[in-house]
N, CA, C and O of each residue as an XYZ file, in Angstrom:
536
protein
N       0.847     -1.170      0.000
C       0.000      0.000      0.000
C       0.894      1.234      0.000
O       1.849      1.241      0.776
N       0.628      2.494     -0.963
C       0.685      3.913     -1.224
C       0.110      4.515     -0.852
O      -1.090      4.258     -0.758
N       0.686      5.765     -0.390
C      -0.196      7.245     -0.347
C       0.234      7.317     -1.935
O       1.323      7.098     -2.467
N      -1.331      7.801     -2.617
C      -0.993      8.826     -3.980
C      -0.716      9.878     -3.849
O       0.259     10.504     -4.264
N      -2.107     10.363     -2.869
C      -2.213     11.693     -2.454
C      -2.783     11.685     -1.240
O      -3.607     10.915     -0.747
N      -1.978     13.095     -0.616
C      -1.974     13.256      0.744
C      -2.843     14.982      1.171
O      -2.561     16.077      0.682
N      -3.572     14.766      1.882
C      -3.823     16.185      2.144
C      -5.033     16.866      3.271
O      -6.167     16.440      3.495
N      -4.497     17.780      3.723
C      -5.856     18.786      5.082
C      -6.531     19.556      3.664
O      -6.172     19.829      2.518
N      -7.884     19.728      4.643
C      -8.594     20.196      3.540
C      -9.406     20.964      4.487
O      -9.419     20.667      5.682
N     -10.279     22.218      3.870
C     -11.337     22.809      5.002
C     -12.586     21.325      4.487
O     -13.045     20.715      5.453
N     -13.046     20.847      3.081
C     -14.087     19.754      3.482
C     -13.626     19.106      2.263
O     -13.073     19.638      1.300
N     -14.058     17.370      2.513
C     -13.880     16.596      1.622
C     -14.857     15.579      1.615
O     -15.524     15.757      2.635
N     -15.449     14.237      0.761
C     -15.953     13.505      0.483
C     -15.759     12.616     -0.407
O     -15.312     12.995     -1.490
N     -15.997     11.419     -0.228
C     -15.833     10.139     -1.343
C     -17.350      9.831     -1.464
O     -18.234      9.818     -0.608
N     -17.374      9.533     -3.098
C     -18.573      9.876     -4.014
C     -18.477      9.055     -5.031
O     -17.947      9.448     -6.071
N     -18.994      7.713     -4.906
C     -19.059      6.664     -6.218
C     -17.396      6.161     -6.626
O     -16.881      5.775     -7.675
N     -16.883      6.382     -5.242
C     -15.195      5.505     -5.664
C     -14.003      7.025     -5.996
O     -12.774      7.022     -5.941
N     -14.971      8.223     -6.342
C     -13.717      9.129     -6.476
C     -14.156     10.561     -5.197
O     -15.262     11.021     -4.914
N     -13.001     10.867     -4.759
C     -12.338     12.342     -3.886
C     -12.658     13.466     -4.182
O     -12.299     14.015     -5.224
N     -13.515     14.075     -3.155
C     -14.016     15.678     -3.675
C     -13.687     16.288     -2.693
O     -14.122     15.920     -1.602
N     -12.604     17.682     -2.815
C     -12.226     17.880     -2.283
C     -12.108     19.082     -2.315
O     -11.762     19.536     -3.405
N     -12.386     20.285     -0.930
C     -12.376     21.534     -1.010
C     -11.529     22.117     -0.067
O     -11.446     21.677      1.080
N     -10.706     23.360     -0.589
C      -9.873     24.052     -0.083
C      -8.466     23.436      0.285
O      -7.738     23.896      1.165
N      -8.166     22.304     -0.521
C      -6.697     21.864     -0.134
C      -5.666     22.219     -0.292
O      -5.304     23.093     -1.080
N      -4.836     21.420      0.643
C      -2.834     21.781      0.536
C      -2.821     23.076      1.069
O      -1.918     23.737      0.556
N      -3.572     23.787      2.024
C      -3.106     24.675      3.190
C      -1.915     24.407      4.159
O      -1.516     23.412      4.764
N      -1.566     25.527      4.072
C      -0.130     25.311      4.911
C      -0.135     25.958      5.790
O       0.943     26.282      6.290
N      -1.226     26.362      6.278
C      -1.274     27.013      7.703
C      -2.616     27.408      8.200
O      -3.453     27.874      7.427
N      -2.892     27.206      9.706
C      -4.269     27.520     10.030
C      -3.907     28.638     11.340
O      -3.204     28.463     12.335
N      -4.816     30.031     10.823
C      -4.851     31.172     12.101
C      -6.253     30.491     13.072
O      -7.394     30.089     12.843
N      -5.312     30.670     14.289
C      -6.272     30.601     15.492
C      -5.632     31.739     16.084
O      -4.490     32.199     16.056
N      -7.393     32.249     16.970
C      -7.014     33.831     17.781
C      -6.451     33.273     19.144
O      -6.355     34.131     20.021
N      -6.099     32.118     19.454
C      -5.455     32.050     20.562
C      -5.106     30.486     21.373
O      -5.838     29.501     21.285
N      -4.129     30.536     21.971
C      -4.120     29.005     22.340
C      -4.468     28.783     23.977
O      -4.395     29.843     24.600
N      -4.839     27.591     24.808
C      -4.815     26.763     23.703
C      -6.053     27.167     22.708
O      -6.630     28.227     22.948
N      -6.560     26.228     21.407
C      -7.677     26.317     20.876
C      -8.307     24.980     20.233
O      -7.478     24.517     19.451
N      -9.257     24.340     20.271
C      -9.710     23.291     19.609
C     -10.262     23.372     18.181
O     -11.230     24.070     17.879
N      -9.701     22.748     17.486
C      -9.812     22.676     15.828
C     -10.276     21.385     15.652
O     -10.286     20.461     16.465
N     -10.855     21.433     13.914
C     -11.168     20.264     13.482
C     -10.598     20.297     12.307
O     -10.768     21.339     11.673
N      -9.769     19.204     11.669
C      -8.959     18.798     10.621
C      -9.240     17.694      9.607
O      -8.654     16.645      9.875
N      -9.713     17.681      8.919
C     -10.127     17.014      7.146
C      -9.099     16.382      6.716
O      -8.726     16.937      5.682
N      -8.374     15.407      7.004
C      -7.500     14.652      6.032
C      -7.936     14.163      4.876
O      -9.143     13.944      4.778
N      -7.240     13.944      3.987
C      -7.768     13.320      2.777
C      -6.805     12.592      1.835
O      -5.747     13.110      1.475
N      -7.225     11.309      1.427
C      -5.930     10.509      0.925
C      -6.142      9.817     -0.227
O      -7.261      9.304     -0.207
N      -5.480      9.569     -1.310
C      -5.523      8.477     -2.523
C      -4.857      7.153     -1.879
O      -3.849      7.541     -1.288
N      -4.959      6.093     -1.776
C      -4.361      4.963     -1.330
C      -4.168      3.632     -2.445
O      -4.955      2.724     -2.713
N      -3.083      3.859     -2.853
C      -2.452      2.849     -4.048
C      -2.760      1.203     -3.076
O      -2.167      1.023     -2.013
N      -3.519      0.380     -3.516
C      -3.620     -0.618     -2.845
C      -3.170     -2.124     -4.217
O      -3.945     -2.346     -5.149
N      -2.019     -2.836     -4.052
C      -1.680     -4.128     -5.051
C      -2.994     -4.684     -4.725
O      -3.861     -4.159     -4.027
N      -3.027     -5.808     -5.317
C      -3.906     -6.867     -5.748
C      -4.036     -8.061     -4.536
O      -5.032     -8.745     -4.297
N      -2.715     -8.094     -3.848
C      -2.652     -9.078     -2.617
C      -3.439     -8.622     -1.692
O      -4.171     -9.360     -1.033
N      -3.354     -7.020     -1.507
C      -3.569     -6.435     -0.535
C      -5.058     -6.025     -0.370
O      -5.220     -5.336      0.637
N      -5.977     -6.216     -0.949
C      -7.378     -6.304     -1.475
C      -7.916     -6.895      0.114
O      -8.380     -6.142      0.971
N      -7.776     -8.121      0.260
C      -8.475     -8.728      1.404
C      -7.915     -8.675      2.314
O      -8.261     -9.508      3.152
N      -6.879     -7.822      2.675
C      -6.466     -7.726      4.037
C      -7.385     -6.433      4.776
O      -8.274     -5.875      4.134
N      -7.088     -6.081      6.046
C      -7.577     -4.946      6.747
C      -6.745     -4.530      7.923
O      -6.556     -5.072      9.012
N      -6.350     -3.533      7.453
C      -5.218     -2.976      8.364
C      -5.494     -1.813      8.643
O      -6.175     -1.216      7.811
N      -5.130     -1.171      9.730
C      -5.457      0.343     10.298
C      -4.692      1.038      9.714
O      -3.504      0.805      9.491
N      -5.479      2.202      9.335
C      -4.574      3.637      8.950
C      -4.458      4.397     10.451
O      -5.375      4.577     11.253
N      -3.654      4.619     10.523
C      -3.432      5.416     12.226
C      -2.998      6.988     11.311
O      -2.459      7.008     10.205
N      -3.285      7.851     11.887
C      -2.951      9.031     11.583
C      -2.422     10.322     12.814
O      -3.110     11.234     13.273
N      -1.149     10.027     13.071
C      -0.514     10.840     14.690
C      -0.264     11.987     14.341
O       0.284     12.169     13.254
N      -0.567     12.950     15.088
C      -0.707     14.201     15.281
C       0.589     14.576     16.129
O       0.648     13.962     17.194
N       1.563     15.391     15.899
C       2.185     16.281     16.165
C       2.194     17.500     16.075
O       2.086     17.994     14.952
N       2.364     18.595     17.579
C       3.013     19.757     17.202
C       4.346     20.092     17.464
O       4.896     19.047     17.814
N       5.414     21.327     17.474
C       6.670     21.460     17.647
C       7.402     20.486     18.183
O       8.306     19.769     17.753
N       6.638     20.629     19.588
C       7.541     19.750     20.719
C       7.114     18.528     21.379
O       7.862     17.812     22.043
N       5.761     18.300     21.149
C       4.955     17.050     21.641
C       3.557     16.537     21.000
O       2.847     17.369     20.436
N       3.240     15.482     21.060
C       2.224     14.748     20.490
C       1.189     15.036     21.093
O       1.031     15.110     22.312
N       0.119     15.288     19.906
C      -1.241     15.685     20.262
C      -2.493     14.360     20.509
O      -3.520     14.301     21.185
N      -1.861     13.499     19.677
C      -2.876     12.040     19.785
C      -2.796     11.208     18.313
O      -1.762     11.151     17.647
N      -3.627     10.794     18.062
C      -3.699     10.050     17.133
C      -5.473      9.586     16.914
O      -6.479      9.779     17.596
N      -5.153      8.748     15.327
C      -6.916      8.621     14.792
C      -6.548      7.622     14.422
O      -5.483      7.522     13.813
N      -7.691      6.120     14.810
C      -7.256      4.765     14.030
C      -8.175      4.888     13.278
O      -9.081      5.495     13.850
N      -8.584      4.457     11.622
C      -9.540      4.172     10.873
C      -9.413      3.165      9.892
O      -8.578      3.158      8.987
N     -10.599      1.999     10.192
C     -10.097      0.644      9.783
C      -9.903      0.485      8.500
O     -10.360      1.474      7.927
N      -9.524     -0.147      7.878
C      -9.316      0.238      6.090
C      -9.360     -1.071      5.235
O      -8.398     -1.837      5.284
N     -10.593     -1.387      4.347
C     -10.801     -2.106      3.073
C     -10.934     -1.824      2.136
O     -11.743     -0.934      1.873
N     -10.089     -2.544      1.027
C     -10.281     -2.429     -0.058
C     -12.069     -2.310     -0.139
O     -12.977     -2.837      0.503
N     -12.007     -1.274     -1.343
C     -13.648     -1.892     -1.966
C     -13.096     -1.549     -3.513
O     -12.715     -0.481     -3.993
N     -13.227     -3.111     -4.192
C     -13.553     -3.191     -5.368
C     -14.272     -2.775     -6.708
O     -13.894     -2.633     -7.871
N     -15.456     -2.643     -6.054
C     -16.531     -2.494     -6.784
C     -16.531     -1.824     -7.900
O     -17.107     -2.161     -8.934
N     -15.477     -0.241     -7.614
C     -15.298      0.347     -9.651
C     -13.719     -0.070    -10.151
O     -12.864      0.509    -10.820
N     -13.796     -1.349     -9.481
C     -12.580     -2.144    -10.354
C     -12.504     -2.852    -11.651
O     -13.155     -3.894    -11.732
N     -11.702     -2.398    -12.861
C     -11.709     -2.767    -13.599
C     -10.357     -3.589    -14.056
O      -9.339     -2.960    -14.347
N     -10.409     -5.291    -14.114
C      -9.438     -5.673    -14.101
C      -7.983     -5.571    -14.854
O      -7.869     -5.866    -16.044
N      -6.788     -5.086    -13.982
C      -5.629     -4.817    -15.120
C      -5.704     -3.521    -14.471
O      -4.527     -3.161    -14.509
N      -6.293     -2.688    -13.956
C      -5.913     -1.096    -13.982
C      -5.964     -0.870    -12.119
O      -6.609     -1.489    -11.272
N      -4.921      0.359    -11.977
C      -4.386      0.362    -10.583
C      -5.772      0.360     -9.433
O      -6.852      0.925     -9.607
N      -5.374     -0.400     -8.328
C      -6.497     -0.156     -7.105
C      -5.943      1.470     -6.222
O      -4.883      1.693     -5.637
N      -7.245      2.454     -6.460
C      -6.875      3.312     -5.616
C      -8.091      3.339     -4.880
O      -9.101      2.878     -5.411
N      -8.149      3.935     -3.437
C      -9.008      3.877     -2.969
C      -8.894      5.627     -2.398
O      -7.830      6.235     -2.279
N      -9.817      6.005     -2.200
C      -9.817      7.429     -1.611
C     -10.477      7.116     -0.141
O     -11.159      6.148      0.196
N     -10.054      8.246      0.618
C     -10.618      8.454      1.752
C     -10.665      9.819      2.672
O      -9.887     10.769      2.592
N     -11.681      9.682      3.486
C     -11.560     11.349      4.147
C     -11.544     10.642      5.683
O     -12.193      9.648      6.009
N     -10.646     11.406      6.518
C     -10.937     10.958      8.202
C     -10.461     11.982      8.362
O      -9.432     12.578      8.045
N     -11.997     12.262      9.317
C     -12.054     13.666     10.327
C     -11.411     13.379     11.636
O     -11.522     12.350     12.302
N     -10.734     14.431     11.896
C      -9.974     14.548     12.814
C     -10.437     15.328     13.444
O     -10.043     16.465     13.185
N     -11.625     15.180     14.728
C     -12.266     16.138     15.667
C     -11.572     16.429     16.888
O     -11.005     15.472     17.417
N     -11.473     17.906     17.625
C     -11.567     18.460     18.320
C     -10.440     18.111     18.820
O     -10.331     17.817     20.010
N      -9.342     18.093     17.894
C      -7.960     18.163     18.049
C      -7.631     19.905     19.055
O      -7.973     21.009     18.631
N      -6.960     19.659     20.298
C      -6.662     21.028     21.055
C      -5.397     21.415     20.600
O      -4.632     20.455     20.694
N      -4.730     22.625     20.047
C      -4.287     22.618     19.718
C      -3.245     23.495     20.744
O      -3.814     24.509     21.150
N      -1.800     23.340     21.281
C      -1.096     23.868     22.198
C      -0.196     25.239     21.694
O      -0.261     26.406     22.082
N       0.496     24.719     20.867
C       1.685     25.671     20.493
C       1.362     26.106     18.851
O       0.643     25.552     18.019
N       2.074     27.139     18.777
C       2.281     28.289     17.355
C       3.152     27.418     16.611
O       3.808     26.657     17.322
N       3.354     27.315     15.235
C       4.473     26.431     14.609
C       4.040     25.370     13.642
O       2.886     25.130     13.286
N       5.033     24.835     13.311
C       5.206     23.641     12.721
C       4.524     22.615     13.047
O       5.131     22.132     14.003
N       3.124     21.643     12.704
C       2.865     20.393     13.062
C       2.753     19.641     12.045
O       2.799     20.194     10.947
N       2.552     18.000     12.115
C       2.482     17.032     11.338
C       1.628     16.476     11.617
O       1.087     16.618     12.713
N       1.302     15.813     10.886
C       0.090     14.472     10.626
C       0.850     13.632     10.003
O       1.537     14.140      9.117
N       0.962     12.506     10.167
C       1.964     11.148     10.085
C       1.018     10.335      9.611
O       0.055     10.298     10.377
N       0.886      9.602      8.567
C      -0.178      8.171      8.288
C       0.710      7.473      8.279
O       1.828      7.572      7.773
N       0.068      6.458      9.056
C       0.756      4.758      9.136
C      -0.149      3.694      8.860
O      -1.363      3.693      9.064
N       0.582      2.753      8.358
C      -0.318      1.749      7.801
C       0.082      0.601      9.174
O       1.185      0.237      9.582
N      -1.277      0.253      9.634
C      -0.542     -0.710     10.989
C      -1.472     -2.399     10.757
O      -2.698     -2.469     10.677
N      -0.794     -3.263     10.706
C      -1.031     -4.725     10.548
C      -0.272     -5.848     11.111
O       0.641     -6.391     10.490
N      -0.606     -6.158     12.155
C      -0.156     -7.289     13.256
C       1.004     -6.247     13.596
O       0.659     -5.141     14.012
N       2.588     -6.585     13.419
C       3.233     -6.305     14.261
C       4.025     -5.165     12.491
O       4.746     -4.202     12.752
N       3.896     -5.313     11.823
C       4.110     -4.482     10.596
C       3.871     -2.707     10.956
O       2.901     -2.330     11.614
N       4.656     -1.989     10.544
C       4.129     -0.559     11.104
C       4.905      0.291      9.736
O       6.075      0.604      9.955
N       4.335      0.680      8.354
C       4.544      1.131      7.470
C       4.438      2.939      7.178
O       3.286      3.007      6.751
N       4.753      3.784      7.174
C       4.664      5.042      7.043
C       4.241      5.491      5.749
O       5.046      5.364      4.827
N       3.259      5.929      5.551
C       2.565      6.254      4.314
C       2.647      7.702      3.631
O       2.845      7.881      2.429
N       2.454      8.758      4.638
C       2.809     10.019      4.264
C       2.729     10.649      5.250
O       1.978     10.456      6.206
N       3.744     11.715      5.048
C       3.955     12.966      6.196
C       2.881     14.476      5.784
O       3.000     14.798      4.602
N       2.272     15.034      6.299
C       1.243     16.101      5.972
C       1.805     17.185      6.516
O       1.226     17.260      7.600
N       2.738     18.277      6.446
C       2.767     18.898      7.496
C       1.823     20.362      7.032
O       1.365     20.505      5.899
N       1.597     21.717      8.529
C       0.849     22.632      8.330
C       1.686     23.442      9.407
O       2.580     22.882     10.041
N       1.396     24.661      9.576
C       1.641     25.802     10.858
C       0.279     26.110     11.328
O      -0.734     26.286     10.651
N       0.483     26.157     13.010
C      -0.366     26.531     13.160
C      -0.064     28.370     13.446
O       0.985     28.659     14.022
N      -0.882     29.352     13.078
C      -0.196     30.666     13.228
C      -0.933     31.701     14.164
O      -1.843     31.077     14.710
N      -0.932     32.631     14.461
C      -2.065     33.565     15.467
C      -2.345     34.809     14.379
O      -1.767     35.604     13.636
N      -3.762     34.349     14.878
C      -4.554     35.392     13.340
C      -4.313     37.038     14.077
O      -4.666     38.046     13.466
C-alpha cells in the first residue's frame, strides 16, 4: 500500500469511488489564541496491489506539534472493489475527520499516516501545516 495523495482540507468527500475535495494543501491555520480546539479534514488516494485487497489494516494518523504529540486517529481500512476494472491500478480514496484536536503551540505540526497490521508498522505520508495567530 501507497499514499498517492496526501492532504488537510477545510471539506472533503468520497462519491461513487472518487475524492471531492475543497480548499486543499493549506499550509497554515490562524487561530485567535491558544490553547484552541480545531477540526482537521484529512484526505488521501491509497495505491492498494492486488494481494492487498483482502487484508484490513489500520490507517493510524498521529498528530504532532513542535515539541509534543497531540494524539492520534485509528480508521479501519478495506479495499472496496466495486469500480474495479481488471488490469488497472487499485486506488481507494478516503476522508478521516480529525475532531476536536486542542491545539497547544504556534508552529510547525504534522500528521503522520501509518499503515498498521499485526506487528508491521509502514509510514505512508507525512502532511505537514503551521499553526499561526490570526
Amino acid at each position: 500500500m501507497r499514499a498517492v495523495a496526501a492532504m488537510v482540507a477545510h471539506s472533503a468527500h468520497v462519491e461513487a469511488g472518487l475524492l471531492y475535495v475543497e480548499g486543499a494543501g493549506w499550509e497554515w491555520a490562524k487561530l485567535p489564541g491558544l490553547p484552541a480546539t480545531h477540526n482537521v479534514t484529512f484526505a488521501a488516494v491509497f495505491g492498494v496491489e492486488p494481494d492487498e485487497v483482502d487484508r484490513t489494516p489500520l490507517i493510524r494518523i498521529e498528530i504532532e506539534g513542535p515539541t509534543k504529540a497531540l494524539g492520534h486517529v485509528d480508521h479501519p481500512f478495506t479495499a472496496n472493489t466495486i469500480h474495479q476494472i481488471p488490469g488497472t491500478p487499485i486506488h481507494e480514496p478516503r476522508v478521516i475527520e480529525l475532531t476536536d484536536i486542542t491545539f497547544v503551540e504556534w508552529g510547525l505540526h504534522r500528521l503522520t499516516v501509518l499503515r498498521l497490521e499485526g506487528d508491521e508498522r509502514q509510514e505512508l505520508a507525512v502532511v505537514e501545516f503551521a499553526i499561526v495567530q490570526a
